[in-house]
N, C-alpha and C positions, 0 to 999 in steps of 0.2 A: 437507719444508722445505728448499729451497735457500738458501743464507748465501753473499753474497760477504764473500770476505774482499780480505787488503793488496793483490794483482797487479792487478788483477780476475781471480779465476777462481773458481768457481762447486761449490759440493758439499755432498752430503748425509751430516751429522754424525754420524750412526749407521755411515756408510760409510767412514769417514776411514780411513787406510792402502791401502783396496785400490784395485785399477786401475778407472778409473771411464770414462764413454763422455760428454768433456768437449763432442763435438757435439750430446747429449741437453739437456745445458743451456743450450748457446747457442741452442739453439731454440728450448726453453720462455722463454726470457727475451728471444730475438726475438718472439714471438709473441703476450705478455702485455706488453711494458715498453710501449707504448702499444697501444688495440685500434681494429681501422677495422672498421666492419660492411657484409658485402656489400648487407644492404637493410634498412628500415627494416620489421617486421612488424605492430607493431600498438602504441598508445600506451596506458599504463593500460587494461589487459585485466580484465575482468571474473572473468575466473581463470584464474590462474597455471599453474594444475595440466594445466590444456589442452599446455601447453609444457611440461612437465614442469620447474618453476623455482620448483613452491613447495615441493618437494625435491629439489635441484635433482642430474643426477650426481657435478657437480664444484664445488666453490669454489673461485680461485685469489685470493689474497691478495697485492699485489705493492707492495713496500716503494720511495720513491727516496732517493738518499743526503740529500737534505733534511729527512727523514722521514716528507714526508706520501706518501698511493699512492691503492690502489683496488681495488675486487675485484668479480669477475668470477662469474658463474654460469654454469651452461653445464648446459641441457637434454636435451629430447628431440632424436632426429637431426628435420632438417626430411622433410617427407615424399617430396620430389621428390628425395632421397638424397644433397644434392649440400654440407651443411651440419649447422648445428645451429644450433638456441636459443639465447639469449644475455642476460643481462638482465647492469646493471652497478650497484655498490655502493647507495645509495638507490630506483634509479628503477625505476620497476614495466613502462618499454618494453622491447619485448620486439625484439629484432634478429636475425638469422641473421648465421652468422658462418661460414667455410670450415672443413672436416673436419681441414685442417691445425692449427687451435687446438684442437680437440677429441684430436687422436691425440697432439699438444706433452703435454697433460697429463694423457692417460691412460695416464702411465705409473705402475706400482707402484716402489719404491723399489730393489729386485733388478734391475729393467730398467738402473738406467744403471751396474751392476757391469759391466766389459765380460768379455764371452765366452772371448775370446782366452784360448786355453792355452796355444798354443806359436806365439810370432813367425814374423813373414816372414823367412826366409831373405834376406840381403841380402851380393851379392857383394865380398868385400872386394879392393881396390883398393891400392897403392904410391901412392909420392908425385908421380907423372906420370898416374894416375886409371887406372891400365891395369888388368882384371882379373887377380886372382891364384890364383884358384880358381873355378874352372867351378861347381861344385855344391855342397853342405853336406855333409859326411862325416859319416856314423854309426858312430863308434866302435866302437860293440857294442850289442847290443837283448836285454836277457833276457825271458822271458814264467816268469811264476811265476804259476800257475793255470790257470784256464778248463778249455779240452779239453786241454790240455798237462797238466794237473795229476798224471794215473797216472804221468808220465815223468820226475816234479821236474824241478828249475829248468832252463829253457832257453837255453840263450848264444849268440847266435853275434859272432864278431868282423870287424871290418877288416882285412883281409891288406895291409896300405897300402904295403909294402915289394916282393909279391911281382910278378916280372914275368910277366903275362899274356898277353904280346904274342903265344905260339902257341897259348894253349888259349882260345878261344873259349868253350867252354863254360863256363867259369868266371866267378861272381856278383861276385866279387870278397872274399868272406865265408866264413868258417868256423866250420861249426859245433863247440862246444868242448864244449859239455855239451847230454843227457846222455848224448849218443854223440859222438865226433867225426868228420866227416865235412865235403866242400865242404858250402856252401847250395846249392839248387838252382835252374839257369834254367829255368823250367816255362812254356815258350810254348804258347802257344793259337792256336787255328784261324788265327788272324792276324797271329802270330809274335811278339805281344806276351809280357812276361814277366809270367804272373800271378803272381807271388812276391814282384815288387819292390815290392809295395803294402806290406809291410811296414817296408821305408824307407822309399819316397818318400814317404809319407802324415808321416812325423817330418823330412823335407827342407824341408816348406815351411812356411804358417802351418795352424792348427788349429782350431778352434774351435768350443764347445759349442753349441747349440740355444736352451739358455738357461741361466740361474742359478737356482736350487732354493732355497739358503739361501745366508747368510753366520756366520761366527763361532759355527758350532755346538758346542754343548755336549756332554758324553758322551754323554749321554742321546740328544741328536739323532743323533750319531755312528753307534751303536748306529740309531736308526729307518734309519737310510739304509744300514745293513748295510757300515758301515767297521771295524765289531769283528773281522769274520771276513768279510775282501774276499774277491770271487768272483776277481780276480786283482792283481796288482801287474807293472805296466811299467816297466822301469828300461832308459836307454837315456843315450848322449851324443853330444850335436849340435856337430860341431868342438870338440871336447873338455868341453862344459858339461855335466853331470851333469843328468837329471830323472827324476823318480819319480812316475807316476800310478796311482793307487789306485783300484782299480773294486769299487763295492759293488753292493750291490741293483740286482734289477730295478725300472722303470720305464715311461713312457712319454712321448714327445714330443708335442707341443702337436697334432701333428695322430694321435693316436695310435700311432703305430710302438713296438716296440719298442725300449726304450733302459735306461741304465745310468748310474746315479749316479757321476760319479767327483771326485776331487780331486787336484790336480795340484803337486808341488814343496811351497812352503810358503804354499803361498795356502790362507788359511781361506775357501775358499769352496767349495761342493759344486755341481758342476754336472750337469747332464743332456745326454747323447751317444747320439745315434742306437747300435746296436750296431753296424749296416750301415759306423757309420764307424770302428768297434773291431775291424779284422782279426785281430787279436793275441788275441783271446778265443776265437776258432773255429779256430785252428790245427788242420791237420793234417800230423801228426811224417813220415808218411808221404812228403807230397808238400813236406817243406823240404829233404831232404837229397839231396845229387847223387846219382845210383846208380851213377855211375863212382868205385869207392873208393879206388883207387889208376892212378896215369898217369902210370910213368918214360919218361920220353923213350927213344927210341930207341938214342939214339943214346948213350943214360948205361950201357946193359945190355951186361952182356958174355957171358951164359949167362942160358937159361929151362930149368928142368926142371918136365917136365910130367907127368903122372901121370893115364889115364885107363882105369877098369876093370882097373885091372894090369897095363897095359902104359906101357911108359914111353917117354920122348921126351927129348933132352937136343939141348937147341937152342944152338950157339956161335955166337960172334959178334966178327967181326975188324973194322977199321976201321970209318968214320962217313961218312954221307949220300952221295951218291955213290960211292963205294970201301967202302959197307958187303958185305960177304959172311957169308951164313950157311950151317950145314948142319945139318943131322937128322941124328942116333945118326953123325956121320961122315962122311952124303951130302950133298955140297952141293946149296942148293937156289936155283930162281930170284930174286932179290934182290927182285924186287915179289913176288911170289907170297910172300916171306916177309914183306913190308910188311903186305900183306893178312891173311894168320895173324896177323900183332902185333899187326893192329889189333882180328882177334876176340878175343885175346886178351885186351886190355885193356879189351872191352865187358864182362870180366864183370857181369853185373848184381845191385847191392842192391836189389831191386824193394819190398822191405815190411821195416821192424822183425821182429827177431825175441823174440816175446814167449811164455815158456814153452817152446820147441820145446827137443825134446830130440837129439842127434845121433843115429842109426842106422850107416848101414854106409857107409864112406866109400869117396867114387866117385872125386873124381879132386882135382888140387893141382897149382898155378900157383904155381915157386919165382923171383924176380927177384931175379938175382947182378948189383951193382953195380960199376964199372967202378975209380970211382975213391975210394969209401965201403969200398969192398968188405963192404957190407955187405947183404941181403938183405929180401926181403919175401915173405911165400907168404898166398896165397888160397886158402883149404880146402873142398870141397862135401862134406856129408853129407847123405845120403837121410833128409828128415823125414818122409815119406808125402805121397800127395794130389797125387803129380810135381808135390813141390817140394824144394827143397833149402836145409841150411843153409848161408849162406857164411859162413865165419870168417877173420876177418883180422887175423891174426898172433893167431892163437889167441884172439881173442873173436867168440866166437856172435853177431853183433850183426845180422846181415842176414838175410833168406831170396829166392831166387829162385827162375825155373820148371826142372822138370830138364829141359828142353828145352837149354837152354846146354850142359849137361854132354854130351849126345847129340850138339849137331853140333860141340863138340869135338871127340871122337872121328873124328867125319866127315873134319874140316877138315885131322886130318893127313895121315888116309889118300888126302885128294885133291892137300894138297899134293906128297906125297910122290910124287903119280903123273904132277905136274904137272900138277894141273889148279886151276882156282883156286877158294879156299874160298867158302863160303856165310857173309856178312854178317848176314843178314835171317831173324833164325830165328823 
């Protein structure tokens, strides 16, 4: 039952409070407040049931502020596909009428809840209409569940302060828990970043597939597996807080896979593709940058290095131009040590380190600061299987191949002999 009330605006009283889809009603109430019939079918029909109109699909009953109206039946589709049946309050003729009046009011009650979870992004503007903000900022995103779940809660935040302007590689995000580490730019064949689907999919608007319920009870709560959600998203869009709650499996209208969820404090349960829930299929692996640490060059005033037992104490006098370096003493060529610094600082976090235990330790990356004077060292031990743990600043937290550590080794013995090192291992 649709009710106008004082504006004229139009809704259904079971629904009041939630966000409602006010062009559903304009439609139904364009479509029934007078009816025109594409043709005229047949006059006092011998039987109704032929039309399907002596049960009929639908009855609309349409009230005017005078108080009188009229009501409408509406049958079987016509057979040429292009309509339906149609019979009006007393009279037993029978009319076609376009599929447009038939789709107006075959809707169920849940259909005109609107969908929307999360608004359009809309650019905010000064008082000369100029843009102010290119994009929507995503504060922070945690994932608490899904495939994340063995790694508890996952954080990552906006570095909104820091300057990015030389490191390219950088997402703009850091992860905070429950390692800390950049987020990762993970481009594909086509140099897209497949990682930012994680914001950008909460950048812009959102929206379910359909409405499931409204105003559920425990009981419902519980059917729909919100007692013990599969995960919980908590995120902030230019600074507004939201929290979506993912319960039980499910499935979309056209059978896909999908996921009950609710969003903020809307009592309404909706249904979402999974395909549009990245945040559930996480892998920890492929969010966090594998460059774990990257002082500038030009901040380092000493490297000591450490590979197989032999050692390497790398100084370092002035910056960019007028920079000079030497090994144990011997100066070396100024690019040629660019290149070393720069393998240096590939070391790779290639995988989580989950359970590995340290063995015998191979070699160590110490980075003496200039004007902190303060330090940072990168540790490899031998876990089997040539792979290695790396530890930074004494947590186990990574592993990569021993291959790094090998053309370490390599890369001094060729600097040293001036020749240039191997990037590409």
């Amino acid at each position: 039952t649709a009710v106008e009330d004082e504006k004229p605006v139009y809704g259904i009283e079971e629904l009041e409070g939630l966000p409602q889809l006010s062009n559903y009603y304009s439609n139904l109430v364009t479509q029934f407040a007078s009816v025109t019939a594409t043709r005229l079918i047949i006059e006092n029909p011998a039987d109704l049931s032929i039309y399907g109109l002596k049960d009929p699909q639908i009855t609309v009953e349409v009230t005017y502020e005078d108080g009188t109206g009229h009501t409408v039946y509406l049958g079987d589709p016509l057979t040429t596909g292009d309509g339906y049946y149609l019979r009006a309050d007393n009279s037993d003729t029978v009319y076609a009428v376009s599929n447009n009046k038939y789709s107006a009011a075959n809707r169920g009650a849940l259909e005109y809840v609107s969908t929307e979870i999360l608004e359009e992004w809309v650019a905010p503007t000064d008082k000369d209409g100029n843009v102010t903000q290119e994009a929507a900022i995503i504060n922070y995103l945690e994932i608490d569940g899904g495939t994340l779940a063995e790694y508890g809660l996952y954080r990552m935040e906006a570095e909104l302060e820091k300057d990015d302007s030389d490191m390219t590689y950088s997402s703009g995000y850091r992860i905070v828990s429950p390692i800390e580490a950049d987020f990762r730019i993970r481009a594909d064949s086509d140099g897209n970043d497949q990682n930012a689907v994680y914001t950008e999919k909460l950048s812009t608007a959102f929206s379910a597939e359909r409405v499931e319920d409204v105003f559920p009870d425990e009981a419902a709560l519980t059917g729909y597996g919100f007692d013990e959600p599969y995960a919980v998203i908590r995120f902030a869009r230019d600074g507004v807080d939201h929290v979506w709650t993912i319960g039980g499996e499910t499935a979309t209208n056209g059978g896909v896979a999908a996921r009950y969820l609710m969003a903020d404090d809307k009592e309404i349960v909706f249904v979402v593709a999974e395909s549009m829930l990245p945040w559930l299929s996480a892998d920890l692996n492929n969010l966090f940058s594998s460059l774990m640490i990257l002082p500038h060059i030009n901040d380092v005033d000493q490297v000591l290095v450490t590979v197989n037992d032999q050692a390497y104490t790398i100084d370092i006098t002035g910056s960019d131009d007028d920079l000079v370096a030497s090994i144990n003493g011997t100066e070396i060529d100024t690019a040629l040590y660019r290149k070393l610094y720069q393998y240096l600082l590939s070391a790779p976090a290639e995988q989580l380190n989950v359970g590995g235990t340290r063995g015998k330790k191979l070699a160590s990356i110490t980075y003496h600061y200039r004007d902190t004077k303060s330090t940072e060292t990168i540790e490899f031990y031998d876990a089997g299987n040539r792979r290695c743990i790396v530890s930074l600043n004494g947590n186990d937290t990574y592993l990569c191949r021993a291959t790094y550590v090998e053309y370490l080794e390599k890369n001094f013995v060729k600097v040293l002999a001036g020749e240039t090192p191997v990037l590409d291992y």
